[in-house]
N, C-alpha and C positions, 0 to 999 in steps of 0.2 A: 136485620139479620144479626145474628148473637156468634160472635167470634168465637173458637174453641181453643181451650190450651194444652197442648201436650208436653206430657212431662218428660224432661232429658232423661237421656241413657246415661248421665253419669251421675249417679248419685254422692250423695254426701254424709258421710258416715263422724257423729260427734263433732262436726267441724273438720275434719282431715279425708283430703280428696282419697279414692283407692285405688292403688298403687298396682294394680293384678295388669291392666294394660298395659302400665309405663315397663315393668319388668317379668315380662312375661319369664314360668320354667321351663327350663330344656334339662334334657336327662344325662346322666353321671357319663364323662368318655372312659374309655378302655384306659387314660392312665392315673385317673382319677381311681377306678375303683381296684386297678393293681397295687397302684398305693395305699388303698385302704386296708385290704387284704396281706399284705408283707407285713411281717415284723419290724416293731422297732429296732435299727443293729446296734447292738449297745460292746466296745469293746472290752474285752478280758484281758485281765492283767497277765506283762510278762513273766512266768514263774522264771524262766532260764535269768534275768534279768536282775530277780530277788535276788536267784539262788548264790550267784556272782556279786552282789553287795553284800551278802553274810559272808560269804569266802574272804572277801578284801578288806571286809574290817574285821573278822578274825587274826588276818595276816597281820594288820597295822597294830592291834591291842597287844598279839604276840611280839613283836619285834621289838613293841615300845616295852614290856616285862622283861625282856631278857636285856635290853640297856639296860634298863633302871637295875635290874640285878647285878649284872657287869659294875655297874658303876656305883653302887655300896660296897661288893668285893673290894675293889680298889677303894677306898674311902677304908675302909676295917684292917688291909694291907696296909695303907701309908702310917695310920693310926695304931698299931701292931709296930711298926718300923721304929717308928719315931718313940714309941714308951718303952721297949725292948732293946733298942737296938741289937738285932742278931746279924751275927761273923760267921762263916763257915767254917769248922772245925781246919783242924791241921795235921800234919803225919811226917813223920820224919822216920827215916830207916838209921836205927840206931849199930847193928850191926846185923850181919851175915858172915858167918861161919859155916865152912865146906868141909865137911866129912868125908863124904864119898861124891867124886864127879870121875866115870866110868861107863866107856861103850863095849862093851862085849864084842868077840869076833862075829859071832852070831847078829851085831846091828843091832842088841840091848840097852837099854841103858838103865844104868842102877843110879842114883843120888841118894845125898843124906844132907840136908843144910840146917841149919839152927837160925833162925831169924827172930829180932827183935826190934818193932817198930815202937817208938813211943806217938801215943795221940794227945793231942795240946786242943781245949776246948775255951776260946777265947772269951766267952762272954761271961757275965757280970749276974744277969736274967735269966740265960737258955741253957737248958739241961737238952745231952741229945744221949737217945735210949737205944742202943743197936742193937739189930738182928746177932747172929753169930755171921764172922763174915770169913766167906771165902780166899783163899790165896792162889793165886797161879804166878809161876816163877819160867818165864821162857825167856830163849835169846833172842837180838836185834833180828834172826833171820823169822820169828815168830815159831820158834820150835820150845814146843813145852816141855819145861825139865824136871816137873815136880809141882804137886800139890803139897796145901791143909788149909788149917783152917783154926781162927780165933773163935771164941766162946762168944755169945751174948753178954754185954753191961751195960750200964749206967754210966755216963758222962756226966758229971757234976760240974758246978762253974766254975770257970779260973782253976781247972784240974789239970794236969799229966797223966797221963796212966801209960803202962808202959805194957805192952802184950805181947808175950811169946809164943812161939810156935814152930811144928817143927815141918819141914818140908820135903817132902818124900819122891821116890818114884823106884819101883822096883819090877825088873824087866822089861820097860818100855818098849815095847818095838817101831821101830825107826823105819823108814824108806829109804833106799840107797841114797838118795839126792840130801836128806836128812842130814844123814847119817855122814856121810861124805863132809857137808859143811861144816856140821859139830866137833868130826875132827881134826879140821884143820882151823878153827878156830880155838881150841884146845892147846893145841901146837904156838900158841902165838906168844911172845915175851910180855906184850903189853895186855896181857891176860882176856879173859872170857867177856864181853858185853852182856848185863845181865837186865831186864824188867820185872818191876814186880807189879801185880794189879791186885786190887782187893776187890771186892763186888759185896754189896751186902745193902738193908733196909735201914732205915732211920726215921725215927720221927722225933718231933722239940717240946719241950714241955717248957709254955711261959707262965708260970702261976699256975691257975688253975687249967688254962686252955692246951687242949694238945692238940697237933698237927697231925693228918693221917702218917703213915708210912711213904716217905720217899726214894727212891732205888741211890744208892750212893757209889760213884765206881772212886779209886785209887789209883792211878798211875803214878810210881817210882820209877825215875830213868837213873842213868850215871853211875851205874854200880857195875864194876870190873871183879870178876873172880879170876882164882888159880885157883891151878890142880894139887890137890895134896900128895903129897910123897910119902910111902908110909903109911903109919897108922895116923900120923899128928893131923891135925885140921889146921887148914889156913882160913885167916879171914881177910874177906872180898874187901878191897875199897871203896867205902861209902860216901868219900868226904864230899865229892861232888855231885852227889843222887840230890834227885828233886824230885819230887810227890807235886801232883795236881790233884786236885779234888774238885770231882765232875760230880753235882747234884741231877739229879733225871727225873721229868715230871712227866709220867703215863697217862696219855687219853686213847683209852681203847686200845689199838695196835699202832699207835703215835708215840714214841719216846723224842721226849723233847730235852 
């Protein structure tokens, strides 16, 4: 009897067994194929985050420009100082003469003064160019007793000039409180306390570079007047007057 061979169920494919048994397919689950189907999330950039590092290094580039400006100002200042050396001018009250010092019953008051300041411009380099400047002439109580006013010049170096002027006031009307003090200040043997203030613009010529316009005020203290008797004028005591010279540098509505 003749044996019979059957042939195995597992065939043999190029030499490599097949593999469909060993790993059988099963079908996709519900998070397999929600994952399929969702987008990739890809993040977008912060603009608020941009926008705030362009703000911050604008801040920092500006701040460091206005140093670095600040600090060649000064450097062109000390530099300016040091080749130039500039002094602030000077003023002295060379006389005052009283015409007329007069309150009417009316609480008027009429003046007439003749005033002459010389100005003394110390430097060697700096020319200083003035406005035309103003004069106001009040007492220790701040009561004004007369305007005028100097012309516009030229300050040359190592100059004198000597400026006159004449100071007025006609019918001024007064407050009783004024006008009360005026007279008995008037009344006094050791005569009238008087200020003088100047107010006026200025700017410096060193060579060729000039300086804008700076505000210049004048305060003259220690000047004693009397009343004149008559027609004749008496002249005020000046021996102990002193001038300050107060330079003012305007930012915006800042006087410095």
């Amino acid at each position: 009897m003749t044996d019979r061979v059957y042939p195995s169920s597992k065939q043999a494919t190029n030499g490599t067994a097949s593999t469909t048994a060993d790993n059988p397919a099963f079908p996709a689950t519900k998070a397999q194929l929600y994952g399929a189907s969702r987008p990739l999330y890809r993040p977008q950039p912060n603009s608020h985050s941009y926008h705030r590092s362009c703000c911050r290094s604008c801040c920092i580039w500006t701040t460091v420009a206005i140093l670095l400006l600040i600090l060649l100002a000064a450097i062109a200042g000390a530099i300016l100082y040091v080749v130039y050396r500039p002094h602030r001018p000077t003023f002295m009250v060379s006389s005052l003469k009283v015409s007329t010092l007069n309150i009417t019953s009316a609480s008027k008051l009429v003046t007439n003064f003749n005033l002459n300041i010389t100005a003394k411009n110390p430097n060697k380099k700096v020319v200083y160019i003035y406005d035309p400047i103003t004069i106001s002439l009040y007492t220790n109580d701040d009561i004004v007793i007369g305007d005028g006013s100097f012309g516009s010049f030229v300050h040359g170096t190592k100059n004198a000039t000597l400026l006159k002027a004449a100071i007025t006031s006609s019918n001024q009307e007064l407050d009783d409180t004024s006008a009360g003090k005026l007279k008995t200040a008037l009344k006094s043997k050791n005569g009238l306390p008087l200020k003088i203030k100047l107010d006026t613009k200025v700017k410096a010529k060193m060579g060729a570079l000039k300086t804008p316009k700076l505000g210049i005020k004048v305060i003259c203290e220690g000047i004693k007047a009397t009343v004149p008797k008559g027609k004749s004028a008496t002249t005020a005591s000046t021996s102990k007057a002193n001038c300050k010279v107060d330079l003012r540098l305007k930012i915006w509505k800042w006087t410095f």
